[in-house]
Structure formats: structure tokens, C-alpha cells
N, C-alpha and C positions, 0 to 999 in steps of 0.2 A: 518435439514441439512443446514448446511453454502453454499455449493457448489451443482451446480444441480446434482442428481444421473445420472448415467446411467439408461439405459433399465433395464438393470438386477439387477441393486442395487433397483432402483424403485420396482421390481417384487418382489422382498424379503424383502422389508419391505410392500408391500401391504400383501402378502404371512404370514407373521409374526403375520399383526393384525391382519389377518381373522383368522388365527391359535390360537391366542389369546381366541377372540369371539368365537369361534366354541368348545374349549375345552372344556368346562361344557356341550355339549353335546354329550361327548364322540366320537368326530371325532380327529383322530388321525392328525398329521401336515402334513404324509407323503403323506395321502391321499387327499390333498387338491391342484387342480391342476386348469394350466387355464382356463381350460374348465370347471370347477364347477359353480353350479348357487348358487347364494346368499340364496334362497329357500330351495335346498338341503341341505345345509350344514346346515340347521339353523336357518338363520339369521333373523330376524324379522327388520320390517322397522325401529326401535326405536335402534336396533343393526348399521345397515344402516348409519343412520345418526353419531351414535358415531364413528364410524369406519373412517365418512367423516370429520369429528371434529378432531381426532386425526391424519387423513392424513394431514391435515393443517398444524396443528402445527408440525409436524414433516416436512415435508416440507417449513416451516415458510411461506407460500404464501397462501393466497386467492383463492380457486378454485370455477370457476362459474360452479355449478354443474346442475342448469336445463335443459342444453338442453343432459345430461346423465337421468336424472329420471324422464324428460316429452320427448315425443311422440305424437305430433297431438293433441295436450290440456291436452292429461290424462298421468296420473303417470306411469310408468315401472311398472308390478306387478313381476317382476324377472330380475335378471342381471347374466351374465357371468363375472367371474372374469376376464376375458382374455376383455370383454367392457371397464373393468371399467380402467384396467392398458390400456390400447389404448388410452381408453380417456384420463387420468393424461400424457400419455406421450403426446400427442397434447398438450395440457393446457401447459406442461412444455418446452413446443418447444424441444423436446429433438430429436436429431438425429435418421434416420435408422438402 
């Protein structure tokens, strides 16, 4: 993306990959909402990070992702979709 998304453009291309990833497990796209955990639907941490790789480069920016997947020294062992798009929108300074 040349120009920053909005909220909602943000949500629908996080929405998208997850939809992506999550497809070979037979989880439909309609059913994938902000409230879903990355666990649920799926994802494995090696999913995780691809998902973090390709928000970059679609986003074309750098996202300093530790302090979304550490907590007090240790790793997140789950995330809500609805964390993860809060977080990118802080990281992207993007309005309320």
C-alpha cells in the first residue's frame, strides 16, 4: 500500500490473510471475525510470523512487532485478531 489504510481497509486486508492461511483448514472467510484467536482458527506460530512478513510488505513498512508477541519476557501463546489489527493501527498512527 502506497498510502496509509484506513481502520477498515487495514481490517480487510488483515482479514484477507488470515482468510488465506486459515483456508486449508477448512475455515470459511465468513466465519473469521475480530474476536477470533489465531489458535482457533489454526494458526501455528510459523503461520504467525508469515502472515507478519506479508503484513509488511503489503503495508511496505517495518512493524516492530515484540512488544504484540512478548509479555513480561515470554511469548503470547494466543492472539485475538481484534490485538493484532489495534496494534498495526497504533504502529501505523492511524486515526480513531
Amino acid at each position: 500500500m502506497t498510502m496509509k489504510p484506513t481502520r477498515e481497509e487495514l481490517w480487510t486486508l488483515v482479514h484477507g490473510i488470515v482468510a488465506d492461511l486459515v483456508s486449508a483448514n477448512g475455515i470459511d472467510a465468513a466465519d473469521i471475525t475480530r474476536d477470533s484467536m489465531a489458535t482457533e482458527l489454526g494458526l501455528s506460530s510459523v503461520d504467525t510470523i508469515h502472515m507478519m512478513i506479508i503484513l509488511e510488505e503489503r503495508l511496505g513498512d517495518n512493524l516492530d512487532l515484540e512488544p504484540l508477541v512478548m509479555r513480561d519476557g515470554e511469548y503470547v501463546t494466543d492472539l485475538a485478531l481484534r490485538d493484532l489489527h489495534e496494534f498495526l493501527c497504533r504502529q501505523l498512527d492511524l486515526p480513531v
